[in-house]
C-alpha positions as CSV (number, residue, x, y, z in Angstrom):
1,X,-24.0,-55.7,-45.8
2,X,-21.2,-54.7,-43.8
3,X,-19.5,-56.4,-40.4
4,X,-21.1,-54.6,-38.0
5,X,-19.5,-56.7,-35.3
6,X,-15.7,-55.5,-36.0
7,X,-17.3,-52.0,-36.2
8,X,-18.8,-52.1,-33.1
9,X,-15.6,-53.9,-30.9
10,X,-13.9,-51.4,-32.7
11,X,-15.9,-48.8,-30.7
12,X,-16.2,-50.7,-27.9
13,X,-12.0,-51.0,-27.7
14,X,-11.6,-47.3,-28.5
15,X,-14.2,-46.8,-24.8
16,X,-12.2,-49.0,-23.1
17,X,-8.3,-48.3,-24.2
18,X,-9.8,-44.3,-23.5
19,X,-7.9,-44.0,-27.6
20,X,-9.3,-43.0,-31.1
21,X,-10.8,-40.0,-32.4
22,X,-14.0,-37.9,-33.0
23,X,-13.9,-38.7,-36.9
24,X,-13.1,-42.1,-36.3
25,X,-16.0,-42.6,-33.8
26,X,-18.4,-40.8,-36.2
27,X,-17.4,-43.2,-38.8
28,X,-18.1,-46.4,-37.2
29,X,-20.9,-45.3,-35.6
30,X,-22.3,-44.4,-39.5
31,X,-21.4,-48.0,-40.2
32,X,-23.6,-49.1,-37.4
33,X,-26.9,-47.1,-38.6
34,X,-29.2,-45.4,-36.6
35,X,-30.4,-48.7,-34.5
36,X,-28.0,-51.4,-34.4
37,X,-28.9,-54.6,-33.1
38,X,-28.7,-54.9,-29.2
39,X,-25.8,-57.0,-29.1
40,X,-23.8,-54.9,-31.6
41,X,-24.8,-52.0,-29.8
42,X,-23.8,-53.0,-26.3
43,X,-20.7,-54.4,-27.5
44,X,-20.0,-50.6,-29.6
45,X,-20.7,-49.3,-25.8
46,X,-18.7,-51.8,-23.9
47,X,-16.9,-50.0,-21.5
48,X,-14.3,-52.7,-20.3
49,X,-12.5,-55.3,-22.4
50,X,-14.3,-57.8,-20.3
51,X,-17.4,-56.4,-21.5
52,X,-15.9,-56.2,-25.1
53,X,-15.3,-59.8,-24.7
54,X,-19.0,-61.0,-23.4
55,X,-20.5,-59.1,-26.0
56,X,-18.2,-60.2,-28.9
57,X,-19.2,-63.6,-28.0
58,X,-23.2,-62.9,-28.1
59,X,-22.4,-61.2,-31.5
60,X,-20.4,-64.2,-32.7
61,X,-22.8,-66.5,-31.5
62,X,-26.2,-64.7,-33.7
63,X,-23.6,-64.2,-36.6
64,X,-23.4,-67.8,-36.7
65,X,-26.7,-68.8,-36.1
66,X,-27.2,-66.3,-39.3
67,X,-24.8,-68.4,-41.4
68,X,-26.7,-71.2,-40.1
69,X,-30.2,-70.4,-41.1
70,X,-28.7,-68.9,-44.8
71,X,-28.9,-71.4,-47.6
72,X,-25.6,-72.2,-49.5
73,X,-27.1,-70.9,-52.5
74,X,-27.5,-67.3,-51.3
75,X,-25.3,-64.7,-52.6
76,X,-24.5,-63.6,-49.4
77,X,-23.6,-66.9,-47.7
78,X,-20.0,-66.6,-48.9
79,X,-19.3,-63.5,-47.3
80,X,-21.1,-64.0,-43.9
81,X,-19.0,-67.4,-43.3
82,X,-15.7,-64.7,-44.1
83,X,-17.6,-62.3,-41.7
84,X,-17.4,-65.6,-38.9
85,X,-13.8,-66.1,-40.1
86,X,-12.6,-62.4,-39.1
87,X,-15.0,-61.8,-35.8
88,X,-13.7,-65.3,-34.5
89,X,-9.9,-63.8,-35.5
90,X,-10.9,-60.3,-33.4
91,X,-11.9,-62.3,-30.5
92,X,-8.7,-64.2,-30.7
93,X,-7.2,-60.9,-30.4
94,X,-9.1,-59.9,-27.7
95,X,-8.1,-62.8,-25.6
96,X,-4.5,-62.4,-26.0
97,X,-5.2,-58.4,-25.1
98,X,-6.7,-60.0,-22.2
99,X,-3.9,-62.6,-21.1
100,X,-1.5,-59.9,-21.8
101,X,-3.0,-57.6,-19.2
102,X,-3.5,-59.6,-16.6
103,X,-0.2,-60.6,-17.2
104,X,1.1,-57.4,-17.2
105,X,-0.9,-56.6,-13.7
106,X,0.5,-59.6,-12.6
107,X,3.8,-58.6,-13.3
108,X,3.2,-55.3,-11.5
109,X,2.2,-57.2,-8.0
110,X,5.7,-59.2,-8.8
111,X,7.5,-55.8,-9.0
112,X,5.6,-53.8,-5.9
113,X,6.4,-57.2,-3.4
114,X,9.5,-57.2,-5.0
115,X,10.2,-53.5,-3.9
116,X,8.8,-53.9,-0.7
117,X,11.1,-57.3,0.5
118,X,14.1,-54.9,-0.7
119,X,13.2,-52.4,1.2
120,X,11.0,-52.7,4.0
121,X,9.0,-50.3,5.5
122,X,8.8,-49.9,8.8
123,X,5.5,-49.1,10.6
């Protein structure tokens, strides 16, 4: 079993930030398998990190119910509860990626009035 949901935001982040590479996109996509579950799917294809974010949640969301419907007693059970651990840590991430851009597109309508009470243009 491996966490299909980093994998995927992984993919999902490299669409959006327009970063990462052939081999590394090959990799994760390996990790994924030939038919991924929707959700991990459209969060590997997310092309915005507001789409990274709504699909993140759906995935966090079934990983949990997962969890939920596994009994203690299952070898597995341990590790799926660390896999909630780290996807709720990524979408922590996320949301401070996201605060920090709109902060930072904030900050650039600060600057361009800014500029334009210096110096006025005339029309």
């Amino acid at each position: 079993m491996t966490c299909h949901e980093i994998e995927a935001l992984r993919l999902g982040l490299m669409n959006s930030l327009g970063v990462g590479d052939d081999a590394t996109r090959k990799h994760a996509r390996e990790e994924l398998g030939e038919s991924p579950e929707p959700h991990i799917a459209a969060l590997a294809d997310a092309d915005s990190l507001a789409a990274c974010r709504r699909h993140l949640d759906t995935a966090l969301v079934e990983l949990e119910s997962e969890v939920a419907a596994t009994d203690e007693a299952d070898p597995e059970y341990d590790y799926l509860r660390g896999r909630v651990v780290a996807v709720r840590d990524a979408a922590g991430a996320l949301d401070r990626l996201l605060d920090h851009g709109g902060a930072f597109l904030e900050d650039l309508g600060d600057s361009h009035h800014t500029l334009h009470e210096t110096f006025p243009v005339d029309e």
